[in-house]
C-alpha positions in Angstrom: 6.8 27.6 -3.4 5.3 24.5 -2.3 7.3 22.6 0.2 6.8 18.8 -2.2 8.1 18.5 -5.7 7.8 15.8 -7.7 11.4 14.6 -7.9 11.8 14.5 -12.0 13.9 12.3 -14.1 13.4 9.9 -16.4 11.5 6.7 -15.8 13.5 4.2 -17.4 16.3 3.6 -15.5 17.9 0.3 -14.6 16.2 -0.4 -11.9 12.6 0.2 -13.2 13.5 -2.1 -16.1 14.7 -4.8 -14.0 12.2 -4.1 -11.6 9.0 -4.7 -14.4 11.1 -7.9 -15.3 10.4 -9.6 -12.2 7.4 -8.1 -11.8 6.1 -9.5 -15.5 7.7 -13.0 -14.4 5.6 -13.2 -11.1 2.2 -11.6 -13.0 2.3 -15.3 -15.2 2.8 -17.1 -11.8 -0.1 -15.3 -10.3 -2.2 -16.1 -13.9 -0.7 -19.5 -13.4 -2.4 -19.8 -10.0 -5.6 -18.1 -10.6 -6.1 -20.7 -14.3 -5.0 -23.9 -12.4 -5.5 -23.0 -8.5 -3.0 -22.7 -5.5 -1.5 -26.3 -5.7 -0.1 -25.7 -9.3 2.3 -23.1 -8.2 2.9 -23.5 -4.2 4.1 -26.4 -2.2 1.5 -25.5 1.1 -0.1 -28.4 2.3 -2.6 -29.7 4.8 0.0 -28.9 7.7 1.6 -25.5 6.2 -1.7 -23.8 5.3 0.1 -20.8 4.6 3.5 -20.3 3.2 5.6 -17.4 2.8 3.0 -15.7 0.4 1.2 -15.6 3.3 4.3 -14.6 6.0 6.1 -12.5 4.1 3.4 -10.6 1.8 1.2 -10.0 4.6 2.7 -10.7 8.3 6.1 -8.9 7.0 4.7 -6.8 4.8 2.5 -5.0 6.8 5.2 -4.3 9.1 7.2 -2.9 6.2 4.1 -1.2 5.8 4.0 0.7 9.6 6.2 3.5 8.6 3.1 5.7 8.1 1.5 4.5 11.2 4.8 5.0 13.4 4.8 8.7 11.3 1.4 9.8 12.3 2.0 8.8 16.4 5.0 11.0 16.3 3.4 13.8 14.4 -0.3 13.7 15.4 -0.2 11.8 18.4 3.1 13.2 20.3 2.6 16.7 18.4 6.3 16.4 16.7 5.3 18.6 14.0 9.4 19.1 13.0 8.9 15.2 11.3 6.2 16.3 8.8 8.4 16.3 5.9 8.6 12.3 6.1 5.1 11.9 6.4 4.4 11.5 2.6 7.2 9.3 1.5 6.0 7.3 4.7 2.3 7.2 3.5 3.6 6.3 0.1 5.3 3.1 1.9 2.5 2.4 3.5 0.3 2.8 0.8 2.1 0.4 -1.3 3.1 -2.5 1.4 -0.5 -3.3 2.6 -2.6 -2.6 -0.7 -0.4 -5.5 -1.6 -0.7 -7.0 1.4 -4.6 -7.0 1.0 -4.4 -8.5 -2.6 -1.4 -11.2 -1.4 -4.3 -11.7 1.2 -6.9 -12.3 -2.0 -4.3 -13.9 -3.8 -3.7 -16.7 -1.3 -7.8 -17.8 -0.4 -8.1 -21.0 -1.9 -11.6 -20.0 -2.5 -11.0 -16.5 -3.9 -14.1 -15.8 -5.9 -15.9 -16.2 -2.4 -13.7 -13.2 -0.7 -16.4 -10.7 -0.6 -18.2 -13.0 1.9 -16.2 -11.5 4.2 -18.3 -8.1 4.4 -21.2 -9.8 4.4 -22.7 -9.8 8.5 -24.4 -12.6 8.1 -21.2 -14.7 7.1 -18.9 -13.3 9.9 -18.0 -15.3 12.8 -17.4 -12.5 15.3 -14.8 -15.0 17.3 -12.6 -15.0 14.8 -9.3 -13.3 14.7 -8.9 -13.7 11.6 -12.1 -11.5 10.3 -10.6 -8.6 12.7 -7.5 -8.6 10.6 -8.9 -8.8 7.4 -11.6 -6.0 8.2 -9.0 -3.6 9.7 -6.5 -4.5 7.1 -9.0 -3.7 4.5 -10.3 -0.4 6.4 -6.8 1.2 6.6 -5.9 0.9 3.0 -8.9 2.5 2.1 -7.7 5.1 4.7 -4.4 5.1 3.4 -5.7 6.2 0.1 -8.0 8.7 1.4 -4.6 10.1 3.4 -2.9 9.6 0.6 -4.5 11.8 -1.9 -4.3 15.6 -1.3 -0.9 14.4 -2.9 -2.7 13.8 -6.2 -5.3 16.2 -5.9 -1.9 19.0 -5.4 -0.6 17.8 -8.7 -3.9 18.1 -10.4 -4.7 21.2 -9.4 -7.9 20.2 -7.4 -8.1 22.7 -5.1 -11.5 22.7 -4.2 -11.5 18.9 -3.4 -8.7 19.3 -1.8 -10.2 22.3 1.0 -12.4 19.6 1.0 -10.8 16.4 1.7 -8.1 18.5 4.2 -11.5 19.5 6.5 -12.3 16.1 7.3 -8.7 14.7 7.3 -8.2 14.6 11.2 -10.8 12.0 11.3 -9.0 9.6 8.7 -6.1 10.5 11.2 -7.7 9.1 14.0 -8.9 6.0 12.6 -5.5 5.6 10.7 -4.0 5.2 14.1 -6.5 2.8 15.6 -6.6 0.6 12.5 -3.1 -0.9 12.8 -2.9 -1.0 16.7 -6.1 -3.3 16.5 -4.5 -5.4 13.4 -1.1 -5.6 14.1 -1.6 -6.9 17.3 -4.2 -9.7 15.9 -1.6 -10.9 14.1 0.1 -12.1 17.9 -3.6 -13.2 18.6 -4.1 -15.2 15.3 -0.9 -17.2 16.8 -2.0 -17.6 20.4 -5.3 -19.2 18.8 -2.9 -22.3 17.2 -1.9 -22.6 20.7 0.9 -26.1 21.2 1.8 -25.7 17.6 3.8 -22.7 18.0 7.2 -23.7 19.7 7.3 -22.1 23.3 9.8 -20.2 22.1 7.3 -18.1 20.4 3.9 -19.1 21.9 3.3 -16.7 24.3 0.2 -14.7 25.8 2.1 -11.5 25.3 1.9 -11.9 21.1 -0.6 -8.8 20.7 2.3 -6.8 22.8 5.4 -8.0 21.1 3.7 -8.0 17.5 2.6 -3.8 18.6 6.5 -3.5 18.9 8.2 -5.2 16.5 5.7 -3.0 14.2 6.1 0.1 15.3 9.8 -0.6 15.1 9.7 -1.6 11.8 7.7 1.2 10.9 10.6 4.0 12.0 13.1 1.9 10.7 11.6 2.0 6.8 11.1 5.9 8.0 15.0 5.5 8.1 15.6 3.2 5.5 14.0 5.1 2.8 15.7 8.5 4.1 18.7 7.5 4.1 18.5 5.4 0.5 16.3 8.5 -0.8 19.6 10.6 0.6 21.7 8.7 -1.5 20.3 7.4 -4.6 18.3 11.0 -5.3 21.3 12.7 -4.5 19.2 15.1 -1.7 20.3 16.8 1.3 20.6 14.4 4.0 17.8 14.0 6.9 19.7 13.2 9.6 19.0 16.2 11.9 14.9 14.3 11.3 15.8 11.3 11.3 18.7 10.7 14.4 16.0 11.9 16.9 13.4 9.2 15.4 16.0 6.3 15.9 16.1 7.1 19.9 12.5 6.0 19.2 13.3 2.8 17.8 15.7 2.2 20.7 13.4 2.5 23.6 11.0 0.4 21.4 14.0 -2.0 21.1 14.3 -2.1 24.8 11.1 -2.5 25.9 10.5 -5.6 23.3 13.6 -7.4 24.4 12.8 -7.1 28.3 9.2 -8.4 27.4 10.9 -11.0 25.2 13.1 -12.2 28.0 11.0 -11.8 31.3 8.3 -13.6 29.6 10.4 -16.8 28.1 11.9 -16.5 31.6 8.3 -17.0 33.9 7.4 -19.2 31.4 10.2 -21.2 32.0 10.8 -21.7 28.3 13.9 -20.8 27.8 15.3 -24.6 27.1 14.4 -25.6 23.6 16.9 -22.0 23.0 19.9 -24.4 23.8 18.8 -27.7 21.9 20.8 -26.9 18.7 18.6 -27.6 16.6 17.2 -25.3 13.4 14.8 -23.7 16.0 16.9 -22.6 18.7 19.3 -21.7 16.0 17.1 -19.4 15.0 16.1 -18.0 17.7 19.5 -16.8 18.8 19.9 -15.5 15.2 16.9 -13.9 15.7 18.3 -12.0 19.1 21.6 -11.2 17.1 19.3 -8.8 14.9 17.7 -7.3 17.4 20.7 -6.7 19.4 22.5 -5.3 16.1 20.3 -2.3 15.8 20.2 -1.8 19.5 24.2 -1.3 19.4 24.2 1.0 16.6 21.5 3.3 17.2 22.1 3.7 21.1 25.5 5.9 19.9 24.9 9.2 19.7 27.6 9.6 17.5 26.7 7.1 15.1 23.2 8.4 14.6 24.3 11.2 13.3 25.3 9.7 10.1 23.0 8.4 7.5 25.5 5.4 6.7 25.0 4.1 10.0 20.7 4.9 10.5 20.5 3.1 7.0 22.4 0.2 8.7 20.1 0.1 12.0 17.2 0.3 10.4 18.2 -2.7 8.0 18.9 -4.8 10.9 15.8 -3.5 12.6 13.5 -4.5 9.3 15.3 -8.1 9.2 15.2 -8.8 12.7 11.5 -7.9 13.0 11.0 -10.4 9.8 12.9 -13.2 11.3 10.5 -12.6 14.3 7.7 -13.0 12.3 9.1 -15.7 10.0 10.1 -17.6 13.3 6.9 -17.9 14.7 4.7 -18.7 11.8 6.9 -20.7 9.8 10.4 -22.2 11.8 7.9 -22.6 15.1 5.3 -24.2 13.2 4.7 -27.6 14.1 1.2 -28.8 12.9 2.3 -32.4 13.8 2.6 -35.3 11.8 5.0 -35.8 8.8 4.2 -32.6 7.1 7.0 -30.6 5.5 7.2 -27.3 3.8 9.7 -25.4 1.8 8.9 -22.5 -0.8 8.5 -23.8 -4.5 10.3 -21.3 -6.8 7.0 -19.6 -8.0 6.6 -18.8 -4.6 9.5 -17.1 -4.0 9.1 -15.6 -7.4 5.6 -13.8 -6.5 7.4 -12.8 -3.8 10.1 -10.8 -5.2 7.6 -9.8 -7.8 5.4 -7.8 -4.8 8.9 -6.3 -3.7 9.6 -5.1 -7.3 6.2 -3.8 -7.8 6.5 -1.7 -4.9 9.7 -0.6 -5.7 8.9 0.3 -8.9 5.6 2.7 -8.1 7.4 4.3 -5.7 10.4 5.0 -7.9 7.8 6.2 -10.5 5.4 7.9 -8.3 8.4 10.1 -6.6 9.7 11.5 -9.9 6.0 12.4 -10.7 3.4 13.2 -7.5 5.1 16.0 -4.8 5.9 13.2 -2.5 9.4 14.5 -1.1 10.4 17.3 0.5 12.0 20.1 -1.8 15.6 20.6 -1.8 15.4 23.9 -0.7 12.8 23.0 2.0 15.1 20.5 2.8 18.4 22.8 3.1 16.7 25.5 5.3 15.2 22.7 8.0 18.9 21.8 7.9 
């Protein structure tokens, strides 16, 4: 018996329907934007280049998104071969979080019909960060796919193409874990670049390194996230005994991002505009609330023991490592001048629209690819 099943069920449950709602109300903003371009539907500007389409449905996202990467380092990389059950429900995350990702990417180029330019050699400018990320962003979905799909190929009984794909696999490993080191810590680099317009708070030379951290955080904390909601929602037996020893992961990663964080703001001497009370500083002690929340709960041997609590961890974990990310692109933003920014409501909507769209395929694809562990795989690792 094979050790993935597809989980079953019918596909029209509440929220699938809900789901496709929002998803069908973003879709006309998105046609809305595409018929009468970007300034018919977002309130960006001269100052705020990019809003939260571009924060959260890229910079966030693709942090959501890391659960595969963080997966593949434990399995491939450290040899922890006991945490290949998660893999595929990881991969399926991943899958999901930066193909959207790469068309939010699409989505927000004011000159969109341009975007294969890109590729093109003779168009790159080889000093700029920003034709790194897209190329490695781009790269690793086409590897995630390619990861992806002895999943598909199971289901439909492809087993030649399968042998096939599985001899050749350890290379789309590889490059699968190179991808994402390189991009995620671009991300820090694209920041560094807009150098006295980040607040100090954030500006910093170690970006690439905190970026790396706050990813591969993120990435074991979705790991725990979906385990835990899969545990309860699915009604399955619960991966604790998996998914305890992964947190202790998340908790050295924890430690050695918040040392970095505060040795660095503390050579820097840039520790002051923390204590002006203003939205800033605000939010950067909100910021190290979050981090510290996860920190307590998972350091308890105890508490990781029980899914309730990992699902809690890992939800601070994912919304401190946002807040990060949202600090330093959006809240530390200062492009000078009088220029203000806050979302319009289309732009939130297309937000929650990518959310629902990922929800929704991977409530669909579970109940029909073998993307979970069976049951009675799941009992006897127990």
């Amino acid at each position: 018996m094979s050790a993935y099943k597809p989980l079953g069920g019918r596909l029209a449950t509440l929220p699938v329907i809900l789901g496709s709602l929002v998803a069908m109300v973003a879709l006309y903003y998105m046609a809305q934007r595409f018929m009468h371009g970007l300034g018919s539907v977002a309130n960006i500007n001269q100052g705020y280049p990019w809003g939260i389409w571009v924060v959260y449905d890229v910079v966030v996202g693709t942090g959501f998104a890391c659960g595969g990467y963080a997966l593949a380092l434990a399995v491939y990389a450290a040899n922890r071969g006991q945490y290949h059950p998660l893999i595929r429900p990881a991969l399926l995350a991943s899958l999901f979080g930066y193909t959207l990702g790469g068309f939010s990417a699409f989505f927000d180029m004011g000159r969109w019909w341009q975007a294969y330019n890109i590729f093109l050699p003779w168009h790159m400018n080889l000093n700029s960060v920003m034709l790194e990320v897209g190329l490695c962003v781009t790269a690793y979905i086409l590897v995630l796919w390619v990861e992806f799909s002895p999943t598909l190929l199971t289901q439909l009984r492809q087993r030649g193409l399968l042998r096939w794909v599985n001899r050749f696999m350890f290379v789309f490993i590889a490059i699968g874990m190179l991808l994402p080191t390189m991009h995620q810590s671009s991300l820090g680099s694209l920041l560094i670049a807009a150098g006295y317009k980040v607040s100090p708070l954030w500006q910093t030379p170690l970006l690439p390194a905190l970026f790396l951290l706050s990813a591969l955080a993120m990435g074991f904390s979705i790991v725990l996230f979906e385990g835990a909601l899969s545990t309860w929602s699915f009604r399955r037996p619960s991966e604790s005994h998996l998914l305890a020893p992964l947190s202790q992961v998340m908790v050295a990663l924890l430690v050695a991002y918040l040392l970095l964080r505060g040795v660095d703001l503390t050579l820097r001497g840039a520790w002051g505009p923390a204590f002006a009370g203003d939205l800033k500083g605000n939010m950067f002690w909100l910021e190290q609330l979050l981090f510290a929340v996860p920190l307590f709960v998972l350091a308890s041997k105890q508490r990781r023991s029980r899914s309730s609590w990992l699902f809690i961890g890992g939800v601070a974990m994912l919304l401190a490592g946002s807040l990060y990310r949202f600090n330093a692109f959006l809240v530390g933003w200062n492009p000078g001048g009088n220029f203000h920014y806050f979302p319009s409501i289309p732009e939130i909507i297309v937000s929650l629209g990518m959310i629902a769209i990922e929800v929704v395929g991977y409530l669909i694809i579970v109940k029909k690819l073998p993307v979970l562990h069976s049951a009675d795989h799941a009992k006897a690792a127990a």
